[in-house]
C-alpha positions as CSV (number, residue, x, y, z in Angstrom):
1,X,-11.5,19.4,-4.8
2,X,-8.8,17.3,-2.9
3,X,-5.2,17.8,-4.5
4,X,-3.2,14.9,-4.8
5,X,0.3,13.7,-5.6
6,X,0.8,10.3,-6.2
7,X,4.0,8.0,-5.0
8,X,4.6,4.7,-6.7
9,X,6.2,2.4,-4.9
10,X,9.3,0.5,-6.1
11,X,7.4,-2.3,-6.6
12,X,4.4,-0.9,-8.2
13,X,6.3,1.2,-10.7
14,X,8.2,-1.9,-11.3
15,X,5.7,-4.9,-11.8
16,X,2.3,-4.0,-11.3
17,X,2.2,0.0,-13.4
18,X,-1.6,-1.2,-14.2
19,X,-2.2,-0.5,-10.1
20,X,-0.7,2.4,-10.0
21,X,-3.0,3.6,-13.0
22,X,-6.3,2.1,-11.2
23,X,-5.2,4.0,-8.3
24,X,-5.4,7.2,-10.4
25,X,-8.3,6.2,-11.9
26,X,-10.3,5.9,-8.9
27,X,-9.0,9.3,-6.9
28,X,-9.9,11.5,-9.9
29,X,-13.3,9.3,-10.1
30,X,-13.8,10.4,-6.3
31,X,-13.2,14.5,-7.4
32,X,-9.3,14.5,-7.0
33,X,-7.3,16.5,-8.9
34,X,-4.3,13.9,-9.5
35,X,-0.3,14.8,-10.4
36,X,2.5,12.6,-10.4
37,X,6.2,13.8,-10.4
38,X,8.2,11.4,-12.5
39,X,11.2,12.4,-10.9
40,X,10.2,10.0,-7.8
41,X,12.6,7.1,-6.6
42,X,12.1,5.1,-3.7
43,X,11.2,5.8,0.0
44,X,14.3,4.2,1.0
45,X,13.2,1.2,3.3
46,X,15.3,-1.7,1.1
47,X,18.5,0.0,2.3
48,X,16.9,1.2,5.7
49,X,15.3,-2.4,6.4
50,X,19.2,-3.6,5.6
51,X,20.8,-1.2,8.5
52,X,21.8,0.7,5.5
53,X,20.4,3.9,7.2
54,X,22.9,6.2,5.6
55,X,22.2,5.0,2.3
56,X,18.6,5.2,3.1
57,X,18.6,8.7,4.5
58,X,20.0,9.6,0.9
59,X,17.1,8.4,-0.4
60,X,14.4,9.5,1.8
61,X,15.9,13.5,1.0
62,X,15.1,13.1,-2.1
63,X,11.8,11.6,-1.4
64,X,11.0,14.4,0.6
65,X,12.1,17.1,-1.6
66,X,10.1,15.7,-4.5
67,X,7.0,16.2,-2.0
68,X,7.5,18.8,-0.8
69,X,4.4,21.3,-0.1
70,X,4.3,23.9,-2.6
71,X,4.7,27.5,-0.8
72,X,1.3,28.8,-2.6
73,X,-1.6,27.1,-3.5
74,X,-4.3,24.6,-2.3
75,X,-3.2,21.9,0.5
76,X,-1.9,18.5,-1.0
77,X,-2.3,14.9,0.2
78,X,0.6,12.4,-0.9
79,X,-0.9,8.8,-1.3
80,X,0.3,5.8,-2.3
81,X,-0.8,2.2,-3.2
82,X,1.3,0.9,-0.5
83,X,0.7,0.4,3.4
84,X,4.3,-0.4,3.4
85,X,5.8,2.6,1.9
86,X,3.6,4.6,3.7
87,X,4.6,3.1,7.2
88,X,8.5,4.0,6.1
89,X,7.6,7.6,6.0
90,X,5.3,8.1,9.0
91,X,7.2,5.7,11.4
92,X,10.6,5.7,10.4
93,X,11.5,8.8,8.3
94,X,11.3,10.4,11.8
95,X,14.3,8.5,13.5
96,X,16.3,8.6,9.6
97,X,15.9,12.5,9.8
98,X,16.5,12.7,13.9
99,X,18.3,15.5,15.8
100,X,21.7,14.3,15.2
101,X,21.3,13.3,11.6
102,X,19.4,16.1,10.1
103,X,19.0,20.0,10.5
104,X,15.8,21.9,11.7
105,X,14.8,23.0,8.1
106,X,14.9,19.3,7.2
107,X,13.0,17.9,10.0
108,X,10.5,20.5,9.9
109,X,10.2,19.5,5.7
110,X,9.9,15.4,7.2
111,X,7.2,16.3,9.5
112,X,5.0,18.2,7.0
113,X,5.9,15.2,4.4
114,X,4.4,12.7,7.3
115,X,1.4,14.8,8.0
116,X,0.5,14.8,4.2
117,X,0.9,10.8,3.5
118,X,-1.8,8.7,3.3
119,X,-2.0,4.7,2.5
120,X,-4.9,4.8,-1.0
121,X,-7.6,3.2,1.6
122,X,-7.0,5.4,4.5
123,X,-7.5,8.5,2.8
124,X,-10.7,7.2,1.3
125,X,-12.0,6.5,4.0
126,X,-10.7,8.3,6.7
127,X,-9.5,11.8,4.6
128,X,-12.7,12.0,2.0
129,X,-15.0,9.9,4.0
130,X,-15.8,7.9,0.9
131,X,-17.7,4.5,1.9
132,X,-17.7,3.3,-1.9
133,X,-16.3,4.3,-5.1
134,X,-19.1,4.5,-7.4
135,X,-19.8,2.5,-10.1
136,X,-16.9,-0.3,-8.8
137,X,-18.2,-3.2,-9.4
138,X,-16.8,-7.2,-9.8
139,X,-18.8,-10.7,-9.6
140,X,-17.5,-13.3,-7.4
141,X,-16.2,-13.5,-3.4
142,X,-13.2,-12.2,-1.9
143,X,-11.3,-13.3,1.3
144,X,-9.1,-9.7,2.6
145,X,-5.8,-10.1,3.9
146,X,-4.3,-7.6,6.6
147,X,-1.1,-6.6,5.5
148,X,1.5,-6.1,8.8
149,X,2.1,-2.9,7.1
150,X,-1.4,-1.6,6.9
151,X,-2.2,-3.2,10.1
152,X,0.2,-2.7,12.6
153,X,2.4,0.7,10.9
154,X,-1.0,2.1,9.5
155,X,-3.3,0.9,11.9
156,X,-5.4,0.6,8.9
157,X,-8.4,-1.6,9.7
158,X,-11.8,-1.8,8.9
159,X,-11.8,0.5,5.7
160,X,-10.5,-1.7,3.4
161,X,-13.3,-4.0,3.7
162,X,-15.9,-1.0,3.6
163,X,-14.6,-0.2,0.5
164,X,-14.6,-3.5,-1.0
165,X,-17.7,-4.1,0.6
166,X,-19.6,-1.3,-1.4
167,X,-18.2,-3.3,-4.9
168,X,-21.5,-4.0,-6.1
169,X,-21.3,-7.7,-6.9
170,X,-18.7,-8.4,-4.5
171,X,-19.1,-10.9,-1.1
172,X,-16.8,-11.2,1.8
173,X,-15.5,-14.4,3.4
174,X,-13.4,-13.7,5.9
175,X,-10.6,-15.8,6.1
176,X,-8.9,-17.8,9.8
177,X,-5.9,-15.5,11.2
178,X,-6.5,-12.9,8.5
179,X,-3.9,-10.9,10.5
180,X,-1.1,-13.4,10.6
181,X,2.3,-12.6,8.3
182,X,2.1,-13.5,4.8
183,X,5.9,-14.4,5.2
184,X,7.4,-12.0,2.5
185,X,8.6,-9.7,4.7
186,X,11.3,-8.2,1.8
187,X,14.3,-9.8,2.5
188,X,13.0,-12.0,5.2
189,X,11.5,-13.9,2.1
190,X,15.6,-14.4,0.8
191,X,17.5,-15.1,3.9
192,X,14.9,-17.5,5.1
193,X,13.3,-18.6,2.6
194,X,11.5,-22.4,3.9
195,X,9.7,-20.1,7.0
196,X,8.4,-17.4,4.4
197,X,7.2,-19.8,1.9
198,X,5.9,-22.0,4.7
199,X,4.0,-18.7,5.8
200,X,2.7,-18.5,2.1
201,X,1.1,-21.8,2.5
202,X,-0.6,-21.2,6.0
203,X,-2.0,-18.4,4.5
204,X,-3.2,-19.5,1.2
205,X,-4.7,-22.4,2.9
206,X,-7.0,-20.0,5.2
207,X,-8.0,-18.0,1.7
208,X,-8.8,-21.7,0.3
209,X,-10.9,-22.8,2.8
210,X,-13.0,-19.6,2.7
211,X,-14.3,-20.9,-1.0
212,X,-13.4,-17.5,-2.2
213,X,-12.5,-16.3,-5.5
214,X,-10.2,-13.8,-4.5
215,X,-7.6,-12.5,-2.1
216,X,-7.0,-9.2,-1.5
217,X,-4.6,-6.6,0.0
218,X,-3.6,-3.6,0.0
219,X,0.0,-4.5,-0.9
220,X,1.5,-6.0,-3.7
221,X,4.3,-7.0,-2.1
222,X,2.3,-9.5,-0.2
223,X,0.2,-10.2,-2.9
224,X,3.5,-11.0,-5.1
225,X,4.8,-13.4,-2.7
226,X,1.4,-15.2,-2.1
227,X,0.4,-15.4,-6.0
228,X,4.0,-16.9,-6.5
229,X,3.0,-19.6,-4.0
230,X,-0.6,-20.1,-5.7
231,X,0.9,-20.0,-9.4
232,X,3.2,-23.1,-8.4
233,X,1.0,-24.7,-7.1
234,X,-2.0,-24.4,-9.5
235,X,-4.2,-23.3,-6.7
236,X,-7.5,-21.8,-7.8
237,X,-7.0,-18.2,-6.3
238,X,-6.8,-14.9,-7.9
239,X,-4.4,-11.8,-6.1
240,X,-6.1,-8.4,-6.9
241,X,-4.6,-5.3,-5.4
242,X,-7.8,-3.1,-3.8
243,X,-7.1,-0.8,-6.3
244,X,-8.0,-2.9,-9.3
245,X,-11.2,-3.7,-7.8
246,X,-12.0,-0.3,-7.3
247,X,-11.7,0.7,-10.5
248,X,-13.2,-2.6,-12.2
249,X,-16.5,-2.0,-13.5
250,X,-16.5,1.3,-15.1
């Protein structure tokens, strides 16, 4: 039985708990044995996608002393409901935590922390070889968006759509440029704000003309930007996170 611990992301913990819960729902549903240390922050990429990198190393300590592998016991996965959190630790925790920032014990503690992290979908699919999540299932059509987090610091691909492919009930319409920016981007979305919510649009229009019922990602960070864009405009699109649909129907 897999051992997991669970990191919710800033914005999870913040605005969307009810993911974070479905998320838990469907690992122990899968076999895991689930734990969650409420002493958990951030991973630190706000300050580090500023070029606040000593702010953000702060952080990221304590992240990785609040994951650290236990020095007994079964092996333990870290996942999180977040492509974008994920890619911070795997991609840039390295370079925070780099020769001339950070000791031996600590970069050996980093590189055991990157080994263990795993995006929800990846380790599904790629970690459990799960293909479905049984008994998930939700009516209607879904257009998938690729996060650039998933995508391009993940390299997450097909598994998300494997997974929401074996939703009994569910029907995929792929969307045009499915892989193009959403145009959050964190604070891309503040300093330049026209181009991001320009973005929104471009994309929203592709997930429109599919005819689908929903649009779905992996992040809600994406899916808060785009739902903002659909809500003032009284479009006729639903965000779901992937796990709320993995954990509808049972």
């Amino acid at each position: 039985m897999p051992h997991v611990d669970i990191f919710v992301p800033c914005f999870v913990d913040q605005l969307y708990p009810r993911t974070a819960l479905n998320m838990v729902r469907v690992l122990e549903r899968v076999g895991c044995t689930v734990q969650y240390n409420p002493a958990q922050t951030c991973c630190g990429q706000p300050a580090y996608n500023a070029g606040h990198h000593d702010a953000a190393r702060t952080v990221a300590a304590k992240f990785l002393a609040d994951f650290a592998a236990p020095a007994a016991g079964p092996p333990r996965y870290v996942v999180s409901p977040s492509a974008s959190c994920t890619g911070m630790v795997r991609n840039h925790f390295g370079l925070l935590f780099a020769p001339d920032t950070a000791d031996a014990l600590t970069r050996d503690r980093c590189q055991q922390v990157q080994r263990r992290t795993y995006e929800l979908t990846e380790f599904l699919v790629e970690v459990l070889g799960i293909s479905a999540v049984p008994g998930a299932a939700l009516a209607g059509s879904y257009t998938y968006h690729d996060s650039c987090s998933a995508l391009r610091e993940c390299g997450i691909g097909p598994g998300p759509r494997q997974l929401l492919d074996g939703v009994a009930g569910l029907q995929r319409l792929e969307m045009a440029e499915t892989s193009t920016c959403c145009g959050f981007g964190g604070t891309f979305a503040v300093k330049f704000e026209a181009i991001s919510v320009a973005m929104a649009q471009q994309k929203v229009e592709h997930a429109l003309a599919t005819g689908a019922d929903y649009l779905i990602s992996t992040d809600v960070s994406c899916l808060m930007h785009l739902e903002a864009y659909i809500k003032k405009e009284n479009l006729p699109l639903k965000c779901l996170h992937i796990a709320d649909v993995l954990a509808s129907g049972w």
